[in-house]
DSSP file (Angstrom, degrees, kcal/mol; ACC not computed):
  #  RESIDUE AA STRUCTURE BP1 BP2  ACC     N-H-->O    O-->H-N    N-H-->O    O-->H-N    TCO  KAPPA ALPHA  PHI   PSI    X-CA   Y-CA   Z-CA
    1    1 A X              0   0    0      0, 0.0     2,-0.4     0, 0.0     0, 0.0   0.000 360.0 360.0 360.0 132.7  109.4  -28.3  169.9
    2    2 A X        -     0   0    0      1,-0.0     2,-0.3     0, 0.0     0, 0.0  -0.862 360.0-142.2-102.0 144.4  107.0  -31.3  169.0
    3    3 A X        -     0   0    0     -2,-0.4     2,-0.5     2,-0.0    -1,-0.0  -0.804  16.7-159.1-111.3 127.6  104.8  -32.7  171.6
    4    4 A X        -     0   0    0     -2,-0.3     2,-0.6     2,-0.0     0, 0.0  -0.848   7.0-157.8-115.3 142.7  104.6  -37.0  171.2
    5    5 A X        -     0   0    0     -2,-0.5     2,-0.4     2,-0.0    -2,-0.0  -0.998   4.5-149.3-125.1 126.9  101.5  -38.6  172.8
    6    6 A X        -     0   0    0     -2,-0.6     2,-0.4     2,-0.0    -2,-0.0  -0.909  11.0-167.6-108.6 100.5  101.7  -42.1  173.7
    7    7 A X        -     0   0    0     -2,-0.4     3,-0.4     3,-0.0     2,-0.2  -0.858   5.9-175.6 -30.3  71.9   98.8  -44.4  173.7
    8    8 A X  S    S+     0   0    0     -2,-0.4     3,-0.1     1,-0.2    -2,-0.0  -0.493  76.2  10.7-112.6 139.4   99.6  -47.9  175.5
    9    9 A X  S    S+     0   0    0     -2,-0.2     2,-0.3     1,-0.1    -1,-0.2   0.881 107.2  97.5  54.7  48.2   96.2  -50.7  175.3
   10   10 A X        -     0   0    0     -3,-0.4     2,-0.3     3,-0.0    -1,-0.1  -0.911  66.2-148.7-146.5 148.3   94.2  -48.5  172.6
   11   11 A X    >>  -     0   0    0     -2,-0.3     3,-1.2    -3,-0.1     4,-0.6  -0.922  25.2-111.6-103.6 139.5   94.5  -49.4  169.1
   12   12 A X  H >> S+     0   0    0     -2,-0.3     4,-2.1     1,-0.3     3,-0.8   0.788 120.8  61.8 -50.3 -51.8   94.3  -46.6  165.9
   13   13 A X  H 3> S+     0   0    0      1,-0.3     4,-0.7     2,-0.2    -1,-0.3   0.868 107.1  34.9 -55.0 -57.9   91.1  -48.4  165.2
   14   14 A X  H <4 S+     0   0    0     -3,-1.2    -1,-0.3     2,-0.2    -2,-0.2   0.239 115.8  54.5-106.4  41.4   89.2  -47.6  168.6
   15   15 A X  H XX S+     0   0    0     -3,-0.8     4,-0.9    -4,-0.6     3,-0.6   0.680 109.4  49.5 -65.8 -52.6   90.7  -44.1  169.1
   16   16 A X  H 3X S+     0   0    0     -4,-2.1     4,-2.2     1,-0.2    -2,-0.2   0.767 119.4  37.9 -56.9 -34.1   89.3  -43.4  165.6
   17   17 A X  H 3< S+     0   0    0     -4,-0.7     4,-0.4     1,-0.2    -1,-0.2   0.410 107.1  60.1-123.0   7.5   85.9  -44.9  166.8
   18   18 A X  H <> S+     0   0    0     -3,-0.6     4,-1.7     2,-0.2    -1,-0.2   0.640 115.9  39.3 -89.7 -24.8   85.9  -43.4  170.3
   19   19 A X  H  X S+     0   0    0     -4,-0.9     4,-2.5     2,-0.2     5,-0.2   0.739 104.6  59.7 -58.1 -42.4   86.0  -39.8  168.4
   20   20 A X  H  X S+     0   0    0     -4,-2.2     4,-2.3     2,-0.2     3,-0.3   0.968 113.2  38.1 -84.6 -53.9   84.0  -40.7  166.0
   21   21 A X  H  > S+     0   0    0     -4,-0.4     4,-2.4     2,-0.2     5,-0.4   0.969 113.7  57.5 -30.7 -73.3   81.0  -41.4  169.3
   22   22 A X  H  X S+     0   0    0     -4,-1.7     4,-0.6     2,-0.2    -1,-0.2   0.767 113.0  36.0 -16.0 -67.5   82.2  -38.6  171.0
   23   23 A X  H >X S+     0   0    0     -4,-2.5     4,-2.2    -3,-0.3     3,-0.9   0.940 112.9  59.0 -41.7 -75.5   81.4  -36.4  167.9
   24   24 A X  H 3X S+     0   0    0     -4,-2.3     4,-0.9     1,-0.2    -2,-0.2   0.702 107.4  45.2 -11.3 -65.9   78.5  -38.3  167.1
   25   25 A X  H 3X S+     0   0    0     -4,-2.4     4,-2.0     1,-0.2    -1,-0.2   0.645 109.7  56.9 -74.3 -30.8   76.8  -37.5  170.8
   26   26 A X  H <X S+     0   0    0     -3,-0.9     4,-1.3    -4,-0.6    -2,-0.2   0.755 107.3  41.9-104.6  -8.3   77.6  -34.0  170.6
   27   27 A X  H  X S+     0   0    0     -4,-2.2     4,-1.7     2,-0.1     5,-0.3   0.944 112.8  61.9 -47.9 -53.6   75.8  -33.2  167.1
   28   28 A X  H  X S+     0   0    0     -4,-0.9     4,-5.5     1,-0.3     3,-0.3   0.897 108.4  35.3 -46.5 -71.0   73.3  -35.2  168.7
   29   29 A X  H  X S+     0   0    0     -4,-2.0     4,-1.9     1,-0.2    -1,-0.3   0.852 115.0  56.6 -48.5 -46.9   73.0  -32.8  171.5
   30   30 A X  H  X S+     0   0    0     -4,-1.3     4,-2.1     1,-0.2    -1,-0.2   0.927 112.8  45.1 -49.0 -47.3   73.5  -29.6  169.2
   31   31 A X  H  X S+     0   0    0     -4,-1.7     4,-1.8    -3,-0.3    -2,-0.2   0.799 111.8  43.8 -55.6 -59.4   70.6  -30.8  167.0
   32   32 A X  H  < S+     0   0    0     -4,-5.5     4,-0.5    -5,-0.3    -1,-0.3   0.805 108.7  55.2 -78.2 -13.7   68.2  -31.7  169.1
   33   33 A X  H >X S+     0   0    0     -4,-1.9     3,-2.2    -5,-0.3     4,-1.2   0.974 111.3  52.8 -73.2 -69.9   68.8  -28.4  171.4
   34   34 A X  H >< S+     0   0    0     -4,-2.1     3,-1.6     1,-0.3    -2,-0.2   0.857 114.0  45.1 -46.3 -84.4   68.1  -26.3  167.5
   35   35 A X  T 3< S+     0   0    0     -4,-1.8    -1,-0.3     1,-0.3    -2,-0.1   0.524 113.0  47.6 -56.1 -12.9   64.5  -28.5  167.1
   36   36 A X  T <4 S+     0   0    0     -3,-2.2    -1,-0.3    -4,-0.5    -2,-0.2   0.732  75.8 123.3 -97.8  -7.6   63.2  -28.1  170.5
   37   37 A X    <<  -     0   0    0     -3,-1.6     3,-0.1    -4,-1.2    -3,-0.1   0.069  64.3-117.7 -44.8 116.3   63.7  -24.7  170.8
   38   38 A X        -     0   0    0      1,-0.0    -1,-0.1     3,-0.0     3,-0.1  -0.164  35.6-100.4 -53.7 144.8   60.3  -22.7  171.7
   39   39 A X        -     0   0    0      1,-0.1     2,-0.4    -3,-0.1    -1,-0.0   0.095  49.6 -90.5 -39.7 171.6   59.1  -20.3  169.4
   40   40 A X        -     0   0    0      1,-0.1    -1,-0.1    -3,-0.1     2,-0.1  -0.752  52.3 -82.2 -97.5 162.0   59.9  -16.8  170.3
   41   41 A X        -     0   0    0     -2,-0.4    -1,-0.1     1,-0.1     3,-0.0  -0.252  45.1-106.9 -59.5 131.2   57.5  -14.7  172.4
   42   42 A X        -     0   0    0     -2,-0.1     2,-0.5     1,-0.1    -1,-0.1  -0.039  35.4-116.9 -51.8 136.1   54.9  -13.1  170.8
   43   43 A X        -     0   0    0      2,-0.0    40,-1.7     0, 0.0     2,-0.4  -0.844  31.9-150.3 -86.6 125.7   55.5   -8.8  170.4
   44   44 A X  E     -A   82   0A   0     -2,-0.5     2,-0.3    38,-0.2    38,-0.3  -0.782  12.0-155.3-113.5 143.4   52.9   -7.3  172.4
   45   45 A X  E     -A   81   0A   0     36,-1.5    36,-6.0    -2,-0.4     2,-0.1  -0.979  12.1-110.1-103.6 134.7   51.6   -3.8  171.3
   46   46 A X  E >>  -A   80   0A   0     -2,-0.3     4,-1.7    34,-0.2     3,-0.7  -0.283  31.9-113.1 -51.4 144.5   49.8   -0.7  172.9
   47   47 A X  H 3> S+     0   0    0     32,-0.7     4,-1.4     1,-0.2    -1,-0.1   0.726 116.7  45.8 -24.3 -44.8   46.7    0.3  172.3
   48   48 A X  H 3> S+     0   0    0      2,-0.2     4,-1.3     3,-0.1    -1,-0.2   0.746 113.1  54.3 -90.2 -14.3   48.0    3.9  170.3
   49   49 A X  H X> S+     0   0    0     -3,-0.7     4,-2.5     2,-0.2     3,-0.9   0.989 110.9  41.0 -31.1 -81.2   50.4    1.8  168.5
   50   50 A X  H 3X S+     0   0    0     -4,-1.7     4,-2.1     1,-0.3     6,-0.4   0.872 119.7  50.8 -42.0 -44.6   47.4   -0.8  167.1
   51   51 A X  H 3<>S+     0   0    0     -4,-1.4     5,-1.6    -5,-0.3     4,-0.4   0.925 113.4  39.9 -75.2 -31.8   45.3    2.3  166.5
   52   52 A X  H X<5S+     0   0    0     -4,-1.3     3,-0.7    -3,-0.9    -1,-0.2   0.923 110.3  58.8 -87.4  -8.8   47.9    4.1  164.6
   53   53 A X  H 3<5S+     0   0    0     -4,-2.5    -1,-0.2     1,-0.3    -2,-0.2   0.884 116.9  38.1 -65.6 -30.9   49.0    0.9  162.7
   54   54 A X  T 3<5S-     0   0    0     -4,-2.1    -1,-0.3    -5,-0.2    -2,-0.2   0.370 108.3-123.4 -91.5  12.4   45.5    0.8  161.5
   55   55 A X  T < 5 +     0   0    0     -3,-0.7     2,-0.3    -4,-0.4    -3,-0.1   0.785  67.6 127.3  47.1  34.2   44.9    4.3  161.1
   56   56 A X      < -     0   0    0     -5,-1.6    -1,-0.2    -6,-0.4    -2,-0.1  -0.853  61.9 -96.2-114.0 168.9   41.8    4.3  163.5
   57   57 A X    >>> -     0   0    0     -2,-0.3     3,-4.4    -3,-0.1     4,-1.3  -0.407  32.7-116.6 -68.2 139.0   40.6    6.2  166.6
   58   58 A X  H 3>5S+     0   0    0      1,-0.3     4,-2.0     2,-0.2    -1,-0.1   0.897 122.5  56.3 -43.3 -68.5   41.2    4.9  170.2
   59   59 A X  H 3>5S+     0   0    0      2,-0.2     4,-0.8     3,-0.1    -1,-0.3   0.596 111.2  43.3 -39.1 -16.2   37.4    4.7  170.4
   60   60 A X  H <>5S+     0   0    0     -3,-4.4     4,-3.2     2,-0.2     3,-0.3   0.798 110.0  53.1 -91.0 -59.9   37.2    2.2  166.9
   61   61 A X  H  <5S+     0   0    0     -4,-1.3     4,-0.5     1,-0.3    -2,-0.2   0.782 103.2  58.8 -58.1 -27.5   39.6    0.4  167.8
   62   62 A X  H  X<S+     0   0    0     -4,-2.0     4,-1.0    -5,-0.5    -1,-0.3   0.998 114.5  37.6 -53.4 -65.7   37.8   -0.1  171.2
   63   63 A X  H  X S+     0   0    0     -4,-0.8     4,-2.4    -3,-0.3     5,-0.3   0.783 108.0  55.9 -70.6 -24.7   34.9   -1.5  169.6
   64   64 A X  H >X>S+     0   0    0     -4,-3.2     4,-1.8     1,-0.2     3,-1.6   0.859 113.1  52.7 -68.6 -72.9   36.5   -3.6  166.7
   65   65 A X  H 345S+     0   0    0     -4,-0.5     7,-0.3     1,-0.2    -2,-0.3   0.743 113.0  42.5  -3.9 -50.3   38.3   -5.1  170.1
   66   66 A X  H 3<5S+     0   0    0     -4,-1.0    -1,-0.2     1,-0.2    -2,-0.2   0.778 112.4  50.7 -96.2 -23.7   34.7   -5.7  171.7
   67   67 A X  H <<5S-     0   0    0     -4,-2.4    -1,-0.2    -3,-1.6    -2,-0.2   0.636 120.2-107.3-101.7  -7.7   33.0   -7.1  168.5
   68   68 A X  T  <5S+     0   0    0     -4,-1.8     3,-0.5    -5,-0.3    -3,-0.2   0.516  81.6 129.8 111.7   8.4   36.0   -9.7  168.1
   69   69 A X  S   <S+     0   0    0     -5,-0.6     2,-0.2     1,-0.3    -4,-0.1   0.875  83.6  20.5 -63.0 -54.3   37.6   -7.8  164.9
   70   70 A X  S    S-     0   0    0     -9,-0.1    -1,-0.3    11,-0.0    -2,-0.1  -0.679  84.4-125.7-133.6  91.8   41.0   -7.9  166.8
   71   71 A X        -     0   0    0     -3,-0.5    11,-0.4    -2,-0.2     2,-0.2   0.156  28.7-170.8 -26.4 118.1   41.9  -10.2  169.7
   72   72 A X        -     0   0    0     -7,-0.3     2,-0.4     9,-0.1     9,-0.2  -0.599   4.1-159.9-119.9 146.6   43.1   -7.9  172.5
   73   73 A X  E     -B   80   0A   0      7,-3.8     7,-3.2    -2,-0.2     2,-0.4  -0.955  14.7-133.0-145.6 148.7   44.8   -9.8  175.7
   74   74 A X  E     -B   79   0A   0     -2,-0.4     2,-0.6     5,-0.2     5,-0.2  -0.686  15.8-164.6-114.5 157.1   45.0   -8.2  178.8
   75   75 A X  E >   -B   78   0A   0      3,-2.3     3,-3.0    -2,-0.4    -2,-0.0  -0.848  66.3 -51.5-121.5 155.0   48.1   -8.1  180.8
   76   76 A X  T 3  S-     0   0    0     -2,-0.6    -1,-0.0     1,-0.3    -2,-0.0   0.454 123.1 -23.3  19.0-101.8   47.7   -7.1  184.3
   77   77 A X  T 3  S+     0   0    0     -3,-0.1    -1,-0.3     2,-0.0     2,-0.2   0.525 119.4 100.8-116.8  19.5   45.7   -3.7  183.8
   78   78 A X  E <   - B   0  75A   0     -3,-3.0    -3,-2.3    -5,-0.0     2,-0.7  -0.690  67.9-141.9-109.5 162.4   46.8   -3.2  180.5
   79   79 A X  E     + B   0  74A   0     -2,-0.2   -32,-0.7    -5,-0.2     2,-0.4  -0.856  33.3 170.0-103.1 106.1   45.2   -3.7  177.0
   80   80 A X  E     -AB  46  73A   0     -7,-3.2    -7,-3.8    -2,-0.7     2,-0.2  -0.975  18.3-160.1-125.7 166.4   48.2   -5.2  174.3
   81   81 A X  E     -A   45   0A   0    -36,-6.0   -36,-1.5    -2,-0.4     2,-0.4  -0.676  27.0-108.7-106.9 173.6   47.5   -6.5  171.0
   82   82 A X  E >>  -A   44   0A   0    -11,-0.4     3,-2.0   -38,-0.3     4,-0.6  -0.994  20.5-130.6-114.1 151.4   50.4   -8.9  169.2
   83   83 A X  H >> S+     0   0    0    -40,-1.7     4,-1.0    -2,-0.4     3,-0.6   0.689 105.4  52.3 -69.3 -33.7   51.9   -7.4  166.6
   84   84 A X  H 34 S+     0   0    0    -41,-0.2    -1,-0.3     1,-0.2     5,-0.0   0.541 111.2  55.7 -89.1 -14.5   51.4  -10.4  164.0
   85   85 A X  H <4 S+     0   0    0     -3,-2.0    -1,-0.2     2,-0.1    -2,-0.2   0.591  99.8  51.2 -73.0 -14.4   47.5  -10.2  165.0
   86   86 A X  H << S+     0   0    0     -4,-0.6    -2,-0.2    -3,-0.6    -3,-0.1   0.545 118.2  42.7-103.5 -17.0   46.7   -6.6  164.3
   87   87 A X  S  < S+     0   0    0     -4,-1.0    -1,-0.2    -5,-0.1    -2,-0.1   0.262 110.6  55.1-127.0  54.4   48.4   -7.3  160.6
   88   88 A X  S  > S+     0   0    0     -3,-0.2     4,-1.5     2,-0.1    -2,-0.2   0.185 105.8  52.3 -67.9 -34.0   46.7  -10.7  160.2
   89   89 A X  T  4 S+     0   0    0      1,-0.2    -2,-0.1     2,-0.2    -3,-0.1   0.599 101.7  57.3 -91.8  -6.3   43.6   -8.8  160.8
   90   90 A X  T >4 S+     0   0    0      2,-0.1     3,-1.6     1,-0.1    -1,-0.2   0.840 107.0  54.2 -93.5 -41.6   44.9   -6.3  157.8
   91   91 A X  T 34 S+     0   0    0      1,-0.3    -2,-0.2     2,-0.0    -1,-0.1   0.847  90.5  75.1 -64.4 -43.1   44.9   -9.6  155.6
   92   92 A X  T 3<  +     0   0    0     -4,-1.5    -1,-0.3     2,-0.0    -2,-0.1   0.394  66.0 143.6 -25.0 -27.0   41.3  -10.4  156.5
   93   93 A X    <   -     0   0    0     -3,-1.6     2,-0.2    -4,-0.0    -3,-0.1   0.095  31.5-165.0 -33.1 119.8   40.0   -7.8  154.2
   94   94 A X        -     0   0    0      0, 0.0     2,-0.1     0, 0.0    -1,-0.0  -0.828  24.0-121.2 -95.7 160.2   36.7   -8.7  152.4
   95   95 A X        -     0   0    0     -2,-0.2     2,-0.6     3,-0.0     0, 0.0  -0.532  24.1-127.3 -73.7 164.3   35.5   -6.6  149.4
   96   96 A X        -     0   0    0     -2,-0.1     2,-0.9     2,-0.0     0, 0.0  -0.956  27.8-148.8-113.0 116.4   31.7   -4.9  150.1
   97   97 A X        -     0   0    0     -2,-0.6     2,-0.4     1,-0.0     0, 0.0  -0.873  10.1-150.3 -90.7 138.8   29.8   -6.1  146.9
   98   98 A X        -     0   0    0     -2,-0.9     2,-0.2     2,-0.0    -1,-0.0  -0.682   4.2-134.0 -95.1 124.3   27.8   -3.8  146.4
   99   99 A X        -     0   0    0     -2,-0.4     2,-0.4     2,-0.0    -1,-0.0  -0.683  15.8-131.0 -98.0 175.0   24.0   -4.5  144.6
  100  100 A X              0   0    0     -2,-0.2    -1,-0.0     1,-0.0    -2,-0.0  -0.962 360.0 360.0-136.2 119.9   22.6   -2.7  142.2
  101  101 A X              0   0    0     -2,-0.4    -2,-0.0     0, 0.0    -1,-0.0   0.490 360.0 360.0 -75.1 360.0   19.2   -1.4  142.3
């Protein structure tokens, strides 16, 4: 069974070009919802996580913490690190030149 729709004061022309808006507005919408979208939240890590990811002792890793090595943030009564700062801080590496006497 075929289903007929009848249109009475609308012409092909602005049907086509009421769709064509319609469409239009809701890209619109799609698009601009995709570009405003916040980063995601930062992955927060423990303190024996960050120590073992750097292969140091809870007590270095305190002090690289205190001397500014690795930005630490504290969340209520806890110490996290984020995860993309503890291996930013891996990138940081200088070489030690070394003199020669």
């Amino acid at each position: 069974m075929q289903h007929e729709i009848i249109l009475n004061g609308i012409s092909f022309d602005q049907l086509q070009d009421s769709f064509r808006t319609i469409v239009q507005t809701e890209v619109q919408k799609i698009a601009s919802g995709i570009t405003t979208n916040p980063e995601p939240s930062p992955e927060f890590i423990t303190r024996n996580e960050t120590a073992k990811i750097l292969g140091v002792s809870l007590p270095t890793l305190h002090i690289w913490t205190k001397a500014g090595i690795i930005p630490a943030h504290r969340i209520g009564t806890r110490i996290r690190y984020k995860r993309t700062d503890v291996y930013n801080s891996l990138k940081n590496v200088e070489p030690i030149k070394y003199r020669r006497a």
